[in-house]
N, C-alpha and C positions, 0 to 999 in steps of 0.2 A: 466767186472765183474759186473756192476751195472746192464745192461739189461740182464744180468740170472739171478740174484736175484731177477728181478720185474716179469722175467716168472714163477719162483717159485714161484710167489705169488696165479698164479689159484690154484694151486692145494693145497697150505695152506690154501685159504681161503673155497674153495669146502669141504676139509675137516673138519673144523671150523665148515661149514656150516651145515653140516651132523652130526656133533655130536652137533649141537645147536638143530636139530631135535630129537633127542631122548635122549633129558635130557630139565626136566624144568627148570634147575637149568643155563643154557651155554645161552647166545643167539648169533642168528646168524649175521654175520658182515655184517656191513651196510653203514659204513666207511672207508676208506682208504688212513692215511696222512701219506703223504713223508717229514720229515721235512728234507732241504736243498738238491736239487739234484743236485747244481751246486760245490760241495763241491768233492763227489767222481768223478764229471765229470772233475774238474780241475786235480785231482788227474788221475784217466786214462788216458788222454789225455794232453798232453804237448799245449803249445802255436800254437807251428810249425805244428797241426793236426787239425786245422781249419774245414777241408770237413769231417774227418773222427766224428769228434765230434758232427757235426751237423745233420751228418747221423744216429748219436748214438741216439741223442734226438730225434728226430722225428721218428724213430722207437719203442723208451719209450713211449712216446706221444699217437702213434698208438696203443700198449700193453694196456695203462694204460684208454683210451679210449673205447675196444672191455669189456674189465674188466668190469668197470662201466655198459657199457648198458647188458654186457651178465649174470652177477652175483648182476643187478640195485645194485649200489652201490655208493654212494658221492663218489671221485676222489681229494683229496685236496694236493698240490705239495706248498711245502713252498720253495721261491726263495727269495735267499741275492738281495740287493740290494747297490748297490754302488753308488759315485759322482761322476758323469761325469767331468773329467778334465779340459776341453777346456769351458764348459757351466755352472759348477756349479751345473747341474739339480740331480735329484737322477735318475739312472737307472738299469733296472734289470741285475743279472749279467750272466744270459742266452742267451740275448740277441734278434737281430730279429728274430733269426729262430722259438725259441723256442714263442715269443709272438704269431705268427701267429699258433701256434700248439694249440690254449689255446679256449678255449671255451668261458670261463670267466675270467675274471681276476678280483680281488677284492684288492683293495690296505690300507694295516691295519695298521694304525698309533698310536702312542700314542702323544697328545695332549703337543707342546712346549711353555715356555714362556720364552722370557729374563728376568735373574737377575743378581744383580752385573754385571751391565755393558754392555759386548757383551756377556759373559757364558751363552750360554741357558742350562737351566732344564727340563727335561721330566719328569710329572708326568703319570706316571704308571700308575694311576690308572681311568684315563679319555684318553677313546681309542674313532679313529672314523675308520668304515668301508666304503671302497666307492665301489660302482660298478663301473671300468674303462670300462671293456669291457661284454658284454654278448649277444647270442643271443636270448635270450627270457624275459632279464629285461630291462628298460629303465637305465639311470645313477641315482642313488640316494647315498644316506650319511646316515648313523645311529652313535650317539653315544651312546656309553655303555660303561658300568664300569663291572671289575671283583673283586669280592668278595669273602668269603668264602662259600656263598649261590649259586654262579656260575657269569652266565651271566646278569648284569640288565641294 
């Protein structure tokens, strides 16, 4: 179900595209977030479908790639992440297949502090962006705050 939805997407967005052409009032899309894809992937596919799920995604992967360079278009996939059990560590909940399908990866945090004790508190509203993986940036950090002015 998920990878005919994301084929549906050329032709909504061609056509988006076409009427942001002849109207000044529309523009044309230039972006494309998926917020959570491992969400309907848990949902189609059970535990016990391991090969078929991973076939899934990297077929999405491939879709959502051709998209991007053939309609130039941002590509942005929001993935849950989870606590790795045995290490503590936090890990995505896609997994390896899907990291190696990834071009970039950016990992978006909002800034923790302990209080009262071991409780920690997330403040909201001091995030930091990292580059983990890319091929065409080196690793860097930015922090920013969101407002009702946007991004600062």
């Amino acid at each position: 179900e998920l990878l005919s939805l994301i084929q549906d997407l050329e032709e909504e967005i061609l056509l988006r595209n076409d009427e942001a052409n002849n109207s000044a009032e529309k523009l044309p899309v230039h972006l494309l977030v998926i917020d959570s894809i491992a969400a309907p992937t848990r949902r189609d596919f059970g535990a016990d479908t391991a090969p078929k799920r991973v076939s899934m995604l990297i077929q999405i992967a491939q879709l959502l790639k051709r998209l991007a360079s053939q309609l130039q278009l941002a590509v942005v996939v929001i993935n849950q992440v989870g606590m790795d059990q045995q290490n503590g560590e936090v890990r995505a909940a896609l997994g390896i297949s899907w990291h190696h399908c990834l071009s970039a990866r950016i990992l978006m945090e909002s800034e923790s502090q302990p209080e009262n004790g071991s409780e920690i508190q997330f403040d909201r509203s001091r995030r930091t962006a990292t580059i983990v993986k890319s091929n065409v940036a080196r690793n860097a950090c930015v922090t920013y705050k969101i407002c009702h002015k946007g991004l600062i």
